[in-house]
C-alpha positions in Angstrom: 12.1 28.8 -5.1 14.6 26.1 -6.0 13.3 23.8 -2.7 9.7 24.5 -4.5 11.2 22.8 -7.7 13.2 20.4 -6.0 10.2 18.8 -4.2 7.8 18.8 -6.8 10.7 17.2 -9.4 11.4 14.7 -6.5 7.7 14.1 -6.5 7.1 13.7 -10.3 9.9 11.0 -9.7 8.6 9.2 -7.3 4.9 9.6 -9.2 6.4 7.6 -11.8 8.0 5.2 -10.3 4.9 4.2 -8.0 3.2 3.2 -11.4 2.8 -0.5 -12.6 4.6 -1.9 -9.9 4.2 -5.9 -9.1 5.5 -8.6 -6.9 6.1 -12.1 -7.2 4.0 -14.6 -5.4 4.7 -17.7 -7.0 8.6 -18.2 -6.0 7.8 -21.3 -3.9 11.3 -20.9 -1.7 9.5 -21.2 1.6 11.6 -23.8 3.4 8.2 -25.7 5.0 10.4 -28.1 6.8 7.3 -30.8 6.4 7.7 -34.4 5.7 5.1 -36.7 4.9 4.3 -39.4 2.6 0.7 -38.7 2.7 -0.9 -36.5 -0.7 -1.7 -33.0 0.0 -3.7 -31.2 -1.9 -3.7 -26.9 -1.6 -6.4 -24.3 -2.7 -6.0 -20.5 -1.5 -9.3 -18.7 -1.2 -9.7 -14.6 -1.5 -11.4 -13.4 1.1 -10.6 -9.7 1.5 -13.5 -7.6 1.4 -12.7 -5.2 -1.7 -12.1 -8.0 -4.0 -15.5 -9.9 -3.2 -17.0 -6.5 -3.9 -15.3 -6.2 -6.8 -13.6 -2.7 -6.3 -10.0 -4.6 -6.5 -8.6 -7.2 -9.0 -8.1 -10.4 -7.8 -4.4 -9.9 -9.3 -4.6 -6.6 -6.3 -1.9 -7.0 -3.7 -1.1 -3.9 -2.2 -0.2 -0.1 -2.9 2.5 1.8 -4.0 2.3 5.9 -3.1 3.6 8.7 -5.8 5.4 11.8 -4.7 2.2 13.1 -3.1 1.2 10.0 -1.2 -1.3 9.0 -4.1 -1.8 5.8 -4.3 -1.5 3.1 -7.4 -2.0 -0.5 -7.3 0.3 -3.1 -7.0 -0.2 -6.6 -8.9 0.9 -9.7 -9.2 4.3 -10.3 -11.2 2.1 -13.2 -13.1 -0.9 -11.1 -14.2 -3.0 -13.9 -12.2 -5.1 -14.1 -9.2 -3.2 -13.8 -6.0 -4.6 -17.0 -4.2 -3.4 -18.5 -7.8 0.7 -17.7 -7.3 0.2 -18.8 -3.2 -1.4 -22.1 -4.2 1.6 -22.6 -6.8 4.4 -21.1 -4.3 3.0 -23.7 -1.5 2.9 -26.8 -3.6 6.6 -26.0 -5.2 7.6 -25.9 -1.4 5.7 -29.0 -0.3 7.3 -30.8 -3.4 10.7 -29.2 -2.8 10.4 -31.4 0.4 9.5 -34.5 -1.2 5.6 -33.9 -0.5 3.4 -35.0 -3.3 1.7 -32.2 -3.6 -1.0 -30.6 -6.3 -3.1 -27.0 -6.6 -6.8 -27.0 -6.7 -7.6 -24.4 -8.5 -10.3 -22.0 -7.3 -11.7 -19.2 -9.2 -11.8 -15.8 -7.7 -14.6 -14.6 -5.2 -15.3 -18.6 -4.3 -16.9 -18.7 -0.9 -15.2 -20.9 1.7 -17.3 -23.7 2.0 -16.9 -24.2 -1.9 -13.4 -24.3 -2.1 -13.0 -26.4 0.9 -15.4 -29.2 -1.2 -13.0 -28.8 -4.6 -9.9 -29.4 -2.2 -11.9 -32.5 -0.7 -13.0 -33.7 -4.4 -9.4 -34.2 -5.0 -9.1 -37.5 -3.4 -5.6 -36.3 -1.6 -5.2 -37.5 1.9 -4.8 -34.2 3.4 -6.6 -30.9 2.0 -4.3 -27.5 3.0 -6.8 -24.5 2.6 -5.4 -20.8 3.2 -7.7 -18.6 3.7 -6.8 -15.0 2.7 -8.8 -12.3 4.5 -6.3 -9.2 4.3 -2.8 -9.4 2.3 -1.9 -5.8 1.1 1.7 -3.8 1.2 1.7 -0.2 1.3 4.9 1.7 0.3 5.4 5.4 0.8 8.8 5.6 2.2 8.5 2.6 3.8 6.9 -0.5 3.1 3.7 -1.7 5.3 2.4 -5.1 5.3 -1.5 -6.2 6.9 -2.5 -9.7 6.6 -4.5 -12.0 8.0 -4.2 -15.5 7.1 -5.3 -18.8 8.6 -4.4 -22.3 7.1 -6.9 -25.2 7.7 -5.5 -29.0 7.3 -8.2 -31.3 6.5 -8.3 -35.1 6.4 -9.3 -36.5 3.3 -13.3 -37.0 4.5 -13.2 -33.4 5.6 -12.6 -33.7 9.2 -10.2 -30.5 10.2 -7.4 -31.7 11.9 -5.7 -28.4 12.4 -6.2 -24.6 12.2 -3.5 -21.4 12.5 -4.3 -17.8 12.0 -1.6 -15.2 12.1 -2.4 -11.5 11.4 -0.8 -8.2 12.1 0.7 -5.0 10.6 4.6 -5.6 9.9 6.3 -2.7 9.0 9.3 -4.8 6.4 11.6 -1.5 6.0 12.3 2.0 4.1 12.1 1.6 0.5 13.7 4.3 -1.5 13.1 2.4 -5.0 10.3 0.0 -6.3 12.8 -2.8 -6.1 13.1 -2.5 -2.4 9.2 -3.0 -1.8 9.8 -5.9 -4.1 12.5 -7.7 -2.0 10.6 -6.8 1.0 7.5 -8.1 0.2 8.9 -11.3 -1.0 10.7 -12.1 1.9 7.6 -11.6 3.9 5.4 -14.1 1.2 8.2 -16.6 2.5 8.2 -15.8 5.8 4.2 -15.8 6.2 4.1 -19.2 4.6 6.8 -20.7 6.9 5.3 -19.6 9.8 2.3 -20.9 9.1 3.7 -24.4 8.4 5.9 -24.2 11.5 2.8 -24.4 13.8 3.0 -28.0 15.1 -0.3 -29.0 15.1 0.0 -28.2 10.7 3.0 -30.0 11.1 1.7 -33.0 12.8 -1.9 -33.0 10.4 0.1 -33.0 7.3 2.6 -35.5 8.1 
């Protein structure tokens, strides 16, 4: 009998600690490495499948699962659109570097070809578009991570000069409180967007 309690006290616990959780997105501590004297303009675009269709929030960004595995949404620290915070991390990175660097902004549900013309109809001499097809966490008792991302560079007439996807399943750790799924999480933000940047052929485009 006292197991029975035990597990459904641990369980009310865990309930509320898996509600109104959020992450940061807009730290912009990736170390991009990338040196250029050229303007780069960056837009992020949403492209996962339950925001378009308007089930999620564009704010969504993952899951975090009560005592019972039920699941609550996860948001963006900021209260804005995810691809909002990514722009803002990326060009704080860029500029960290000594890149002048601005955001396009692009509203939520914004079809590719769209946001690819606003990034163009900046006059910037490169145009950095992420594409966001999947980006969600999952935390039960560990923290889950699917994404699919690919970064397009394009000259300032549109020409794409270089493309790199990446896209996987990371498992980032065990998370035994909320703030450990928020650590996680934002290492892997930093990660994701360093790796990306890494790729040589973004490297060479942008500088």
């Amino acid at each position: 009998m006292r197991h029975v309690v035990f597990v459904l006290c641990f369980a009310g616990f865990l309930g509320g600690c898996a509600i109104g959780n959020s992450h940061r997105y807009d730290l912009g501590d990736a170390d991009l490495k990338v040196e250029s004297d050229k303007s780069v303009a960056v837009a992020v675009v949403d492209l996962r499948p339950y925001v378009l269709s308007g089930e999620k929030e564009p704010r969504f960004s993952g899951l975090f699962r009560g005592g019972f595995g039920n699941p609550f949404d996860v948001t963006t620290d900021s209260g804005r659109p995810l691809t909002e915070d990514l722009s803002q991390s990326v060009v704080t990175a860029l500029k960290r570097s000594g890149v002048d660097a601005v955001t396009v902004a692009v509203a939520p549900k914004t079809a590719t070809a769209e946001a690819r013309a606003l990034v163009q109809a900046s006059g910037a001499d490169r145009c950095a578009l992420l594409q966001v097809r999947e980006w969600k966490s999952d935390t039960y008792f560990n923290t889950g991570l699917t994404y699919d991302l690919t970064l397009d560079v394009l000259a300032g007439d549109g020409t794409l000069l270089a493309s790199k996807e990446i896209q996987g399943h990371d498992n980032l750790g065990p998370a035994g409180v909320p703030g450990d799924a928020r650590v996680q999480v934002e290492r892997a933000v930093k990660e994701k967007l360093e790796t990306l940047f890494a790729n040589p052929d973004i490297k060479n485009a942008v500088e």
